[in-house]
C-alpha positions as a LaTeX table, in Angstrom:
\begin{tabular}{lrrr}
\hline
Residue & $x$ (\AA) & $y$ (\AA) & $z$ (\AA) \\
\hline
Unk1 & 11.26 & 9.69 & 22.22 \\
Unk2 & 10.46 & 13.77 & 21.69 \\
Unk3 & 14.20 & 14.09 & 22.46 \\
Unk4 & 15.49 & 11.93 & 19.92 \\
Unk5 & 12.40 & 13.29 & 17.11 \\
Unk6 & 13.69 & 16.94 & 17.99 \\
Unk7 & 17.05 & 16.30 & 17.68 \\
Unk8 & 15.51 & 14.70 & 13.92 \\
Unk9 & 14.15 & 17.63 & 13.61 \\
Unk10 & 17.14 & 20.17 & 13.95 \\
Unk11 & 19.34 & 17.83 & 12.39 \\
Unk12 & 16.93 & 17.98 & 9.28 \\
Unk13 & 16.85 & 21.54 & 9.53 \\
Unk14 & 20.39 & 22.18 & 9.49 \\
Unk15 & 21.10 & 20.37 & 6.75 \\
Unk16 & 17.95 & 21.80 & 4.94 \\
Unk17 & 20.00 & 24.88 & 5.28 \\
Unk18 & 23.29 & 24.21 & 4.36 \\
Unk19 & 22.37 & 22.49 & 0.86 \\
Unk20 & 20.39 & 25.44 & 0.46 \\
Unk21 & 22.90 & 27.89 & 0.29 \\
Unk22 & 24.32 & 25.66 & $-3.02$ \\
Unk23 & 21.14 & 24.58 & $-4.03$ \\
Unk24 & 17.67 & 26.30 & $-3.98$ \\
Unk25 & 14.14 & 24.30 & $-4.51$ \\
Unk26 & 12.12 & 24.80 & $-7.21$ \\
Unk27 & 9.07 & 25.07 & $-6.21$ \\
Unk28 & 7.27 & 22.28 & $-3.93$ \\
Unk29 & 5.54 & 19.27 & $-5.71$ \\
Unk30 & 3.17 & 16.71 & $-3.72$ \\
Unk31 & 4.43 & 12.59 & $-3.70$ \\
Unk32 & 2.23 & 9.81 & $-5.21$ \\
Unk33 & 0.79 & 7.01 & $-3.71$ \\
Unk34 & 0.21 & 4.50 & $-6.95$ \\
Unk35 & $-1.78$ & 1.51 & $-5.08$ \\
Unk36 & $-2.00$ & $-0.53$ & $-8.26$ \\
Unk37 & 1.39 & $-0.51$ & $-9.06$ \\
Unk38 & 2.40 & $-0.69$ & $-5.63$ \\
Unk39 & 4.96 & 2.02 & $-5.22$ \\
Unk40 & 5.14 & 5.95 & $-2.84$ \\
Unk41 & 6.94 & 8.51 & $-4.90$ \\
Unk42 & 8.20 & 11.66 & $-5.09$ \\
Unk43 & 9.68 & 14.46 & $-7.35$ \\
Unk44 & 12.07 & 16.91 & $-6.43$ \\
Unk45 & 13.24 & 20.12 & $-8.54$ \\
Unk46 & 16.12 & 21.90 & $-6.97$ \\
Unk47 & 18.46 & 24.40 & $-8.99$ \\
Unk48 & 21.99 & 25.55 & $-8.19$ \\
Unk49 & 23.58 & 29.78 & $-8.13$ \\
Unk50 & 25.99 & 29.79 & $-10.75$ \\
Unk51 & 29.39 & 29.06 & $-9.91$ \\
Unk52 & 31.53 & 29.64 & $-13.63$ \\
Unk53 & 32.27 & 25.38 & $-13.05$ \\
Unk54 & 29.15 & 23.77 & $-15.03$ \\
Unk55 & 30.07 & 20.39 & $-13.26$ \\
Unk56 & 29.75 & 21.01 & $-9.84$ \\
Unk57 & 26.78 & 22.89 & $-10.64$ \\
Unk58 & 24.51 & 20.39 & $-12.21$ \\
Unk59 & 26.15 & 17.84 & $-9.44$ \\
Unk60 & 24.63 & 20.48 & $-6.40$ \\
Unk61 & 21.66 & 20.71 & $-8.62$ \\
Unk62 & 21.35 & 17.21 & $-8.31$ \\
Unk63 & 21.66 & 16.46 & $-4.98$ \\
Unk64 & 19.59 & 19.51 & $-3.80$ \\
Unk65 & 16.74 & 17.80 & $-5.91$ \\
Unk66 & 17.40 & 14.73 & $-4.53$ \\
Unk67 & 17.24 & 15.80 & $-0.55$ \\
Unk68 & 14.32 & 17.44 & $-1.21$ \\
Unk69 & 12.50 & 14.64 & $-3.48$ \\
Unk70 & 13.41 & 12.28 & $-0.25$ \\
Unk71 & 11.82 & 14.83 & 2.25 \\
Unk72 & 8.35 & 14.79 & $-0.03$ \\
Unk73 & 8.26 & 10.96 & $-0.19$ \\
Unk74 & 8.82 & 11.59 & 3.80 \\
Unk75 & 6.09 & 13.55 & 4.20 \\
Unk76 & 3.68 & 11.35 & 1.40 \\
Unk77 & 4.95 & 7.68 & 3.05 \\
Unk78 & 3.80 & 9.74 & 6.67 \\
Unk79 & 0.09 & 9.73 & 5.48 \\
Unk80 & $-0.35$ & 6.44 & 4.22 \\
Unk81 & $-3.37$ & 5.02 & 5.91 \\
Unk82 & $-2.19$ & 1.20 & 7.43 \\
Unk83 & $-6.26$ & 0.88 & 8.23 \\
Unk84 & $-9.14$ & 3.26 & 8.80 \\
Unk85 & $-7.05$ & 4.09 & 12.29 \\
Unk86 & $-3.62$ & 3.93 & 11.95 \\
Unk87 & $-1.24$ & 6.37 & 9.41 \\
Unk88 & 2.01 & 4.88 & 9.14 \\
Unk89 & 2.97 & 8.71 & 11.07 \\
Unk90 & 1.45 & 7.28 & 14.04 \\
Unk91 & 3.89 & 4.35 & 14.14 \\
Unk92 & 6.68 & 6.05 & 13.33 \\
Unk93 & 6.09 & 8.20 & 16.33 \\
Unk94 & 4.82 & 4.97 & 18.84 \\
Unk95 & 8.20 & 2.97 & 17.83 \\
Unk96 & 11.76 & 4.13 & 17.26 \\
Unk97 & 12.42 & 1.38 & 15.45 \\
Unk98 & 9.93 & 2.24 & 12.47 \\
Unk99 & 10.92 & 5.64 & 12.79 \\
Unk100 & 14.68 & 4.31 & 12.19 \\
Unk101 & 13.77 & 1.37 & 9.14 \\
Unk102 & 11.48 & 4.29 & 7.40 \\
Unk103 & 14.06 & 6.72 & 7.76 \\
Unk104 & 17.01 & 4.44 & 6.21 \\
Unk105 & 14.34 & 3.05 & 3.41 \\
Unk106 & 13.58 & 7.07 & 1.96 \\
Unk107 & 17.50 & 7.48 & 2.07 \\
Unk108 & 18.14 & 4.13 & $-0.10$ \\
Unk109 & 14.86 & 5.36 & $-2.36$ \\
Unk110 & 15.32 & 3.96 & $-5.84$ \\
Unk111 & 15.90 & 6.99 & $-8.48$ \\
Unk112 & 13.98 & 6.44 & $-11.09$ \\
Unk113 & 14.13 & 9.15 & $-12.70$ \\
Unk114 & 16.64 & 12.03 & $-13.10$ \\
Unk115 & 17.01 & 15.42 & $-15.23$ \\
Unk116 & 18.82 & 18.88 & $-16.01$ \\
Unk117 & 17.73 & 21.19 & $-18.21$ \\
Unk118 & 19.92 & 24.76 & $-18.56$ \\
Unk119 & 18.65 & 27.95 & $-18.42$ \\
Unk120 & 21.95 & 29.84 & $-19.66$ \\
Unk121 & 24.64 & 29.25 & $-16.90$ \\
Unk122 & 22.01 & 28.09 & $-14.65$ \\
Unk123 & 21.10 & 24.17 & $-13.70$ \\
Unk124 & 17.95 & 22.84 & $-13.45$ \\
Unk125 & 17.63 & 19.35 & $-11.99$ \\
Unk126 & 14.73 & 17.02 & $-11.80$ \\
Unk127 & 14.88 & 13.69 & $-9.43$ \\
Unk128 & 12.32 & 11.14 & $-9.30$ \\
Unk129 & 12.19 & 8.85 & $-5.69$ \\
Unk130 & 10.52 & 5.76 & $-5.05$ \\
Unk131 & 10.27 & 3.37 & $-2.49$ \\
Unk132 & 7.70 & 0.48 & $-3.01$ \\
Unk133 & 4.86 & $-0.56$ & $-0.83$ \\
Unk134 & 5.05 & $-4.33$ & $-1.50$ \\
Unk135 & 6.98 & $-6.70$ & $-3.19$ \\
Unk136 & 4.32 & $-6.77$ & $-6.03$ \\
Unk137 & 3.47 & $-4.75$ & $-9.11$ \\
Unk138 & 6.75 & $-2.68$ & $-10.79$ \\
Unk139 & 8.50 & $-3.44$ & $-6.97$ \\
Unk140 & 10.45 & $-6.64$ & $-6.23$ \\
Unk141 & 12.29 & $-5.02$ & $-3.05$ \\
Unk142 & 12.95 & $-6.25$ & 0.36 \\
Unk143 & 12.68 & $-3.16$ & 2.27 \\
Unk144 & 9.53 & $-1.94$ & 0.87 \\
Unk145 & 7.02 & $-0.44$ & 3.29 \\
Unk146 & 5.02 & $-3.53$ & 4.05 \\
Unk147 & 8.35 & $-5.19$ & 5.06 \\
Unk148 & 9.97 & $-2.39$ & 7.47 \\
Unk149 & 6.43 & $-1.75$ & 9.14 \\
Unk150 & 6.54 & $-5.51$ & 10.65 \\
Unk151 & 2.79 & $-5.41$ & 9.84 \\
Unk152 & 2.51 & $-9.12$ & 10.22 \\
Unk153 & 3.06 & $-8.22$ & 13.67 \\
Unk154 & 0.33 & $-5.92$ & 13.81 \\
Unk155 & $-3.02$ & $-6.20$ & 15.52 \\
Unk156 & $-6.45$ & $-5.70$ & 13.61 \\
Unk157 & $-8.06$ & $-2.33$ & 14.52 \\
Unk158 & $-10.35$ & $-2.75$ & 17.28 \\
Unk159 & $-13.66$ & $-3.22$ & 15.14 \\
Unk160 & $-12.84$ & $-6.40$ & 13.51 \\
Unk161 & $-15.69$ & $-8.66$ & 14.54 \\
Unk162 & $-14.30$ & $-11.45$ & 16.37 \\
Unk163 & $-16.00$ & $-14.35$ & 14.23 \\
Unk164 & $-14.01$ & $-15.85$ & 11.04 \\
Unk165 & $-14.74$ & $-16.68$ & 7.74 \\
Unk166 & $-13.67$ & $-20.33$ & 9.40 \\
Unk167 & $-16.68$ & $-19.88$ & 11.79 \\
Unk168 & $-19.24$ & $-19.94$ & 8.76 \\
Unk169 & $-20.92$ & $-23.63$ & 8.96 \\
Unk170 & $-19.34$ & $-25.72$ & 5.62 \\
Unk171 & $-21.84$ & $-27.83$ & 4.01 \\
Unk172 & $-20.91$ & $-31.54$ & 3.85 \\
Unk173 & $-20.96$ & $-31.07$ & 0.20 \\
Unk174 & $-19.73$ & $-27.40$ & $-1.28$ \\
Unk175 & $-22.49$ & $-25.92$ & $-2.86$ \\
Unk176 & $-22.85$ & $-25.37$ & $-6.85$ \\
Unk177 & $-25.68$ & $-22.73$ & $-5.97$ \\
Unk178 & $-25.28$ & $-19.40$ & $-8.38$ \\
Unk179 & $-25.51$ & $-16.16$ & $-5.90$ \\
Unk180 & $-26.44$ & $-12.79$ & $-8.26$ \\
Unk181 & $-23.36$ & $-10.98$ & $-9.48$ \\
Unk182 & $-20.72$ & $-13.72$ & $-8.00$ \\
Unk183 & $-18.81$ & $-15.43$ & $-10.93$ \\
Unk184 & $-16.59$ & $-18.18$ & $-10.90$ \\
Unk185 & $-16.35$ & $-21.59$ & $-12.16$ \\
Unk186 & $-17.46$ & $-24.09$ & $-9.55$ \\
Unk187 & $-15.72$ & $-27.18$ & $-11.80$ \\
Unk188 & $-12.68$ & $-26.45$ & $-10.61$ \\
Unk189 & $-10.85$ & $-24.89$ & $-7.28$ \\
Unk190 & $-10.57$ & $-21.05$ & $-7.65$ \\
Unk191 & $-7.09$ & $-19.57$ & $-7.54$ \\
Unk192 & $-8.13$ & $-16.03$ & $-6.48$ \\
Unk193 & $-10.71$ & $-13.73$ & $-5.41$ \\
Unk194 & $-11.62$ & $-10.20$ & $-6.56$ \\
Unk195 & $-13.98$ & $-7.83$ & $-4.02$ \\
Unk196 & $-15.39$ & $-5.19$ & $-6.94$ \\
Unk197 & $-16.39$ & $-1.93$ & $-5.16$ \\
Unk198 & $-19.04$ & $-1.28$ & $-8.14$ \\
Unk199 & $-18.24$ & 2.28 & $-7.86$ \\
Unk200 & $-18.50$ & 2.55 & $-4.09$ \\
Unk201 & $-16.16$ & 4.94 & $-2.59$ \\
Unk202 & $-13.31$ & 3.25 & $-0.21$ \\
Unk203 & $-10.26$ & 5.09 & 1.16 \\
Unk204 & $-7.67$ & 2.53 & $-0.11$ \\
Unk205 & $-5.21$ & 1.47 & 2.99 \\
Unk206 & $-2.54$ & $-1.11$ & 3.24 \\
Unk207 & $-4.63$ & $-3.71$ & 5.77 \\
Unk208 & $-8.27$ & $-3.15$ & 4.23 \\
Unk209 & $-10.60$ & $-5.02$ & 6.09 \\
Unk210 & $-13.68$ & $-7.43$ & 4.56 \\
Unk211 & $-16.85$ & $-8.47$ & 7.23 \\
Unk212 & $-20.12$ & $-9.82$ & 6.26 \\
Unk213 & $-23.03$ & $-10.17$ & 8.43 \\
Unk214 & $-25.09$ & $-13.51$ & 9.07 \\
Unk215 & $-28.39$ & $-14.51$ & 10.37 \\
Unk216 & $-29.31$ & $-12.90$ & 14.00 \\
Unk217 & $-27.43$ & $-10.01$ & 12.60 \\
Unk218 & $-23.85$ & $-11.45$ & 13.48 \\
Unk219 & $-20.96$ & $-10.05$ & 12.28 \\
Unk220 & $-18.16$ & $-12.38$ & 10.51 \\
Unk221 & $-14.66$ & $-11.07$ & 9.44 \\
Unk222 & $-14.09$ & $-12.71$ & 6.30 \\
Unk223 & $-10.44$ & $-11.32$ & 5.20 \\
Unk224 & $-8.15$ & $-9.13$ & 7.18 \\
Unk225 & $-4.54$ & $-9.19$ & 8.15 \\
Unk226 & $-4.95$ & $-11.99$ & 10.15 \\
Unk227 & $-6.23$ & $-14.11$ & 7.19 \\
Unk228 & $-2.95$ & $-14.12$ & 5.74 \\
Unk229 & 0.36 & $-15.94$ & 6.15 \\
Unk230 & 3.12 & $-13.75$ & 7.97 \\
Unk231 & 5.79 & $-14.48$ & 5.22 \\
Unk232 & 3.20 & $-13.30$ & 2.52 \\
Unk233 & 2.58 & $-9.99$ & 4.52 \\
Unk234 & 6.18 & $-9.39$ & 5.08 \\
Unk235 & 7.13 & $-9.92$ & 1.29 \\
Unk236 & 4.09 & $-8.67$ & $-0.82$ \\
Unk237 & 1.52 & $-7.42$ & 1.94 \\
Unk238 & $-2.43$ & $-8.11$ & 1.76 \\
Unk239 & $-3.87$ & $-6.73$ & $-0.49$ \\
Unk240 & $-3.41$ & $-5.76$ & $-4.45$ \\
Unk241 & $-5.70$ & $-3.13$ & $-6.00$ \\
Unk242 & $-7.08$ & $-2.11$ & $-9.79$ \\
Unk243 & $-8.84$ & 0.25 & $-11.08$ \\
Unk244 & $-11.31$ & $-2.18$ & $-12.76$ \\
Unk245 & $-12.26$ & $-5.99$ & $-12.78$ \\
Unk246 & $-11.01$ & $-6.88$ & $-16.21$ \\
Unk247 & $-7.08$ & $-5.00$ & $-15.26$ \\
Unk248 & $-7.62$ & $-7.04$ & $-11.83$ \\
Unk249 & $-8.38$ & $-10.06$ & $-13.80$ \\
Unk250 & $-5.31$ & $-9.59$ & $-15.77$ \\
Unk251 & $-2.99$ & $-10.00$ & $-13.12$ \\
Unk252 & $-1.18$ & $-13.20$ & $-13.26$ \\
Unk253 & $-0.76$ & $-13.50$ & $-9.33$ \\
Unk254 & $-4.26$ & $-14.52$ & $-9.33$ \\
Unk255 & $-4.31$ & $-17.51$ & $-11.20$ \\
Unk256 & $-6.78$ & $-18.68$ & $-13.91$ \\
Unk257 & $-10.29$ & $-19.35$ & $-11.77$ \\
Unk258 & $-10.84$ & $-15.89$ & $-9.86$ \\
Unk259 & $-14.15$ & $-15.91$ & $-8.00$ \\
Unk260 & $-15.47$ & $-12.21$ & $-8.56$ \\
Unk261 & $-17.61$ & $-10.84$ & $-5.52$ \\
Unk262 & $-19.67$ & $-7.66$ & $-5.47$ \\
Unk263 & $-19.33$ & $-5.05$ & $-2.11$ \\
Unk264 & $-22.65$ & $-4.90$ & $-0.86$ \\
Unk265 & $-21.98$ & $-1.69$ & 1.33 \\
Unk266 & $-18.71$ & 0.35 & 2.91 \\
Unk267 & $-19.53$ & 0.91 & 6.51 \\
Unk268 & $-18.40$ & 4.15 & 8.47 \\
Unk269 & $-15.25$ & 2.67 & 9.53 \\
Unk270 & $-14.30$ & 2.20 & 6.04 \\
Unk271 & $-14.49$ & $-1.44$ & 6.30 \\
Unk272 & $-16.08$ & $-3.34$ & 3.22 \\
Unk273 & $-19.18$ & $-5.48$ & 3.56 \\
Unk274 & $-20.13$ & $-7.98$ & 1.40 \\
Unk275 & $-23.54$ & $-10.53$ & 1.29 \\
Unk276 & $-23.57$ & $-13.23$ & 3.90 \\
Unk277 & $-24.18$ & $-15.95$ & 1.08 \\
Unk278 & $-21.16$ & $-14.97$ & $-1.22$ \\
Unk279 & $-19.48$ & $-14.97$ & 1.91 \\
Unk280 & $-20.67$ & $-18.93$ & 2.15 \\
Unk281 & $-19.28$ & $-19.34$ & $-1.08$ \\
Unk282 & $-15.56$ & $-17.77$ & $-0.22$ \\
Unk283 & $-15.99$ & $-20.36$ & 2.94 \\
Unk284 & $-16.38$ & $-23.08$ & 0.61 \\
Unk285 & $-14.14$ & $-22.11$ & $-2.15$ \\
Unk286 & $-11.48$ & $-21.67$ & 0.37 \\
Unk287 & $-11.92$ & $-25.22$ & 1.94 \\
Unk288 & $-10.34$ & $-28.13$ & 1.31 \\
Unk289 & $-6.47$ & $-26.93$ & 1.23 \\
Unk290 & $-7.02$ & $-24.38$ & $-1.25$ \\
Unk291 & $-6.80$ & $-21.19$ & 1.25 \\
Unk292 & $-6.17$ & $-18.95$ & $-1.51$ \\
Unk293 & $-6.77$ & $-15.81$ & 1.17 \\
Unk294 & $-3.68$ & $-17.07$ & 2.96 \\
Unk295 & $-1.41$ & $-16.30$ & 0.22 \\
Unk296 & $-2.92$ & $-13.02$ & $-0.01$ \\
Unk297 & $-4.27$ & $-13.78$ & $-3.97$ \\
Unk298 & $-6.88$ & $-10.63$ & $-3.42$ \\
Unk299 & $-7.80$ & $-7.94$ & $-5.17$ \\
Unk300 & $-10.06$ & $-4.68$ & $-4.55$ \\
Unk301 & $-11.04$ & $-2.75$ & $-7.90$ \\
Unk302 & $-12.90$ & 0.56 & $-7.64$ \\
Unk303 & $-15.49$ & $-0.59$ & $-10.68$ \\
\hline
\end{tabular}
């Protein structure tokens, strides 16, 4: 394994090198990580020495830009947090072979965007890299980063509580009761669910996990990656995200009777809690073949 990441290593170095004698970076720019559109990218600015052949400038321009935006969506897809103890770094370095699907998915990123500006015989080029994180949002593409991670595969971090939302007793008749701040309409079966932070701080990751705790202080997970069919993971992931309720309640994935819960609490292991009787309520709701956690119809907005 270190022999085959050094040999990465010097190989990316050397080539760093060589395109840099044609073309020179402009200056380093940070990647984005846009959860709500569901998408990692990355812009690099790279510039070429003036050759007296305008083509085959702007073209080294170009490419220059385009290594280089492809090393920063490297370096931004490397510190994407999987859960509160895993950054996808860490798996590339356990397992060659997510070191070798991330590797081939930032050289096939999607260019979204590309530009070259002049300054007199001089190019300027701009190049725009994305690779998505699901198959949700702007992304419809089969080797985004949910998909070459496997993460259907993956176990929950160790301080899942053991219990399930299936564990939580199921009245013989669901219940019509109204718990503060949890809105749905009981007529009918709900088609989604929405976990609203209410301005709590949470460290958005790929595999968030939700517990509640019952009576005698017990523990319950009640959505996690394990709550979800492995198809669903591979293709769109867990977990959606939105900046508020009404953008989350916008999004057609989630059907037209989404139960909205409040987040009582984010513990240290940013895990997020919610109350054990809206918990009851997502055990009822999702009774009765309408498991609408399975198909991964959840949301997390920050307000």
């Amino acid at each position: 394994m270190k022999y085959k990441l050094l040999t990465a290593t010097l190989l990316v170095i050397f080539f760093f090198f060589t395109f840099s004698m044609e073309a020179i970076p402009q200056g380093k720019k940070e990647g984005k990580i846009n959860w709500v559109e569901g998408y990692i990218s990355a812009i690099g600015t790279a510039t070429a020495t003036p050759s007296g052949n305008k083509v085959k400038d702007e073209l080294r321009a170009i490419k220059g830009a385009t290594i280089l935006g492809q090393r920063l969506l490297l370096e931004t897809v490397k510190g994407v947090k999987i859960d509160s103890q895993t950054k996808v770094e860490n798996m590339m370095v356990q397992e060659d072979v997510v070191n070798a699907r991330i590797e081939g998915t930032i050289e096939g990123a999607e260019i979204v965007k590309q530009n070259v500006r002049w300054e007199g015989d001089t190019p300027i080029a701009s190049v725009e890299v994305r690779i998505c994180l699901g198959g949700f949002g702007v992304c419809e593409s089969e080797s985004s980063l949910v998909n070459v991670l496997a993460l259907d595969q993956k176990n929950e971090q160790a301080n899942v509580p053991s219990r399930r939302l299936s564990d939580i007793a199921v009245k013989q008749e669901p219940t019509v009761q109204k718990v503060q701040d949890v809105i749905y309409d009981s007529s009918k079966p709900v088609t989604g669910i929405i976990f609203n932070l209410q301005g709590l701080f949470f460290e958005r990751v790929i595999l968030p996990v939700v517990i509640t705790v019952g009576d005698q202080n017990t523990p319950f997970t009640v959505y996690s990656v394990k709550s979800v069919e492995p198809q669903v993971i591979r293709t769109y992931g867990v977990v959606r995200y939105a900046d508020s309720v009404d953008q989350a309640s916008q999004n057609p994935h989630l059907g037209n009777n989404i139960i909205i819960v409040p987040v009582s609490g984010i513990i240290k292991e940013n895990i997020i809690m919610i109350g054990f009787d809206a918990a009851r309520i997502i055990r009822e709701t999702t009774s009765y073949g309408n498991d609408y956690l399975k198909s991964a119809k959840v949301i997390i907005t920050s307000k």
